[in-house]
C-alpha positions in Angstrom: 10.1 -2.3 -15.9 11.5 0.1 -13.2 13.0 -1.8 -10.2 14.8 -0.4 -7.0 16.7 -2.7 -4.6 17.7 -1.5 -1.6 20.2 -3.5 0.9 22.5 -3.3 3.4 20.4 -2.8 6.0 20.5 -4.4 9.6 20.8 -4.2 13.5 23.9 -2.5 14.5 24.9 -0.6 18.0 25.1 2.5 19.0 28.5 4.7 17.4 28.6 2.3 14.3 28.3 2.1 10.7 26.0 1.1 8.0 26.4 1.3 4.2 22.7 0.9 2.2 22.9 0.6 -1.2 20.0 1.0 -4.1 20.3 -0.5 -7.2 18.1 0.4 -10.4 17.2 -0.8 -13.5 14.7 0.7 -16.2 15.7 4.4 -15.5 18.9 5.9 -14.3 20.2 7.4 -11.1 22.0 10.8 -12.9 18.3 11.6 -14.5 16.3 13.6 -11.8 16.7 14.1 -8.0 18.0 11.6 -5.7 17.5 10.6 -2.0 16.9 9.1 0.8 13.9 8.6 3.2 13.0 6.7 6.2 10.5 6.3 8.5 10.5 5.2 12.1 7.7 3.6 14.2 4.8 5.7 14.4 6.4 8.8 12.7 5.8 10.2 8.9 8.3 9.3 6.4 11.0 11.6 6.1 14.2 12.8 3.8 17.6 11.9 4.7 19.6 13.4 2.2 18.2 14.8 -1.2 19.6 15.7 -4.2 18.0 17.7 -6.8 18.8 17.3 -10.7 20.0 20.5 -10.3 22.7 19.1 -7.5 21.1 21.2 -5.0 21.4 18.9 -1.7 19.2 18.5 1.5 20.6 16.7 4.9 18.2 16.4 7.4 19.6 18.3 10.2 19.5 15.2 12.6 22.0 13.7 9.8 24.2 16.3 9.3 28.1 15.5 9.8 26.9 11.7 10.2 25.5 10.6 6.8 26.1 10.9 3.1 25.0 10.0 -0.4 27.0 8.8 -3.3 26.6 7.2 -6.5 27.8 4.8 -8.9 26.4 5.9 -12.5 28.3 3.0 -13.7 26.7 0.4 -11.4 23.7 2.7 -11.5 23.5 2.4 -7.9 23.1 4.9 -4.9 24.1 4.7 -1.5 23.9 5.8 1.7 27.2 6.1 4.3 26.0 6.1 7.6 28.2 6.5 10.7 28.2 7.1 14.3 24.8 5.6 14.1 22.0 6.7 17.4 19.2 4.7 18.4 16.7 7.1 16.8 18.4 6.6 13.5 16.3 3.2 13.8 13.7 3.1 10.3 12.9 1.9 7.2 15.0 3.5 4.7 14.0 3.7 1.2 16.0 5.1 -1.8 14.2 7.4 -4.5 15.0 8.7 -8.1 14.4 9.2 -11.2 13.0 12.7 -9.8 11.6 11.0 -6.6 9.3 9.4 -9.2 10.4 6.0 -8.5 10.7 4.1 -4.8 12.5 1.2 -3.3 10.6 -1.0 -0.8 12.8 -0.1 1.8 15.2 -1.8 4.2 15.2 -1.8 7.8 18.0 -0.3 10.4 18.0 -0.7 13.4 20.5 0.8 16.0 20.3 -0.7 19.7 21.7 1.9 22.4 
């Protein structure tokens, strides 16, 4: 059974920092393209950072010099370094993989100016 976790998430101000993690079981996080989504109130879910299985990478341009991805193949486990966090990072973040096959449930950030 294919299981994604994700954590870490929470209310934070304005100019700080957030680490989300994803953990997986029943597929692997080196198999397939990567990310990260969100979606805020009333908007479209969106990428944050992908990774294909190629190792081509997408930032969002609104994330760009703020956020980045790593993994952990050994912990199986993605996350997501934010910094210098704004209110209108404020979403549900969800982690993807497995070729964007497989979805977390999310977890909610929210940034307060």
């Amino acid at each position: 059974e294919v299981q994604l976790q994700a954590s870490g998430g929470g209310l934070v101000q304005a100019g700080g920092s957030l680490r989300l993690s994803c953990t997986a079981s029943g597929f692997t996080f080196d198999d397939g393209a990567i990310g990260w989504f969100r979606q805020a109130p009333g908007k479209e879910r969106e990428g944050v950072i992908c990774i294909s299985g190629g190792g081509n990478s997408y930032y969002a341009d609104s994330v760009k010099g703020r956020f980045t991805i790593s993994r952990d193949n050994a912990e199986n486990t993605l996350y997501l370094q934010m910094n210098s966090l704004k209110s209108e990072d404020t979403a549900v973040y969800y982690c993807a993989g497995g070729g964007m096959y497989y979805w977390g449930k999310g977890t909610q950030v929210t940034v307060s100016s």
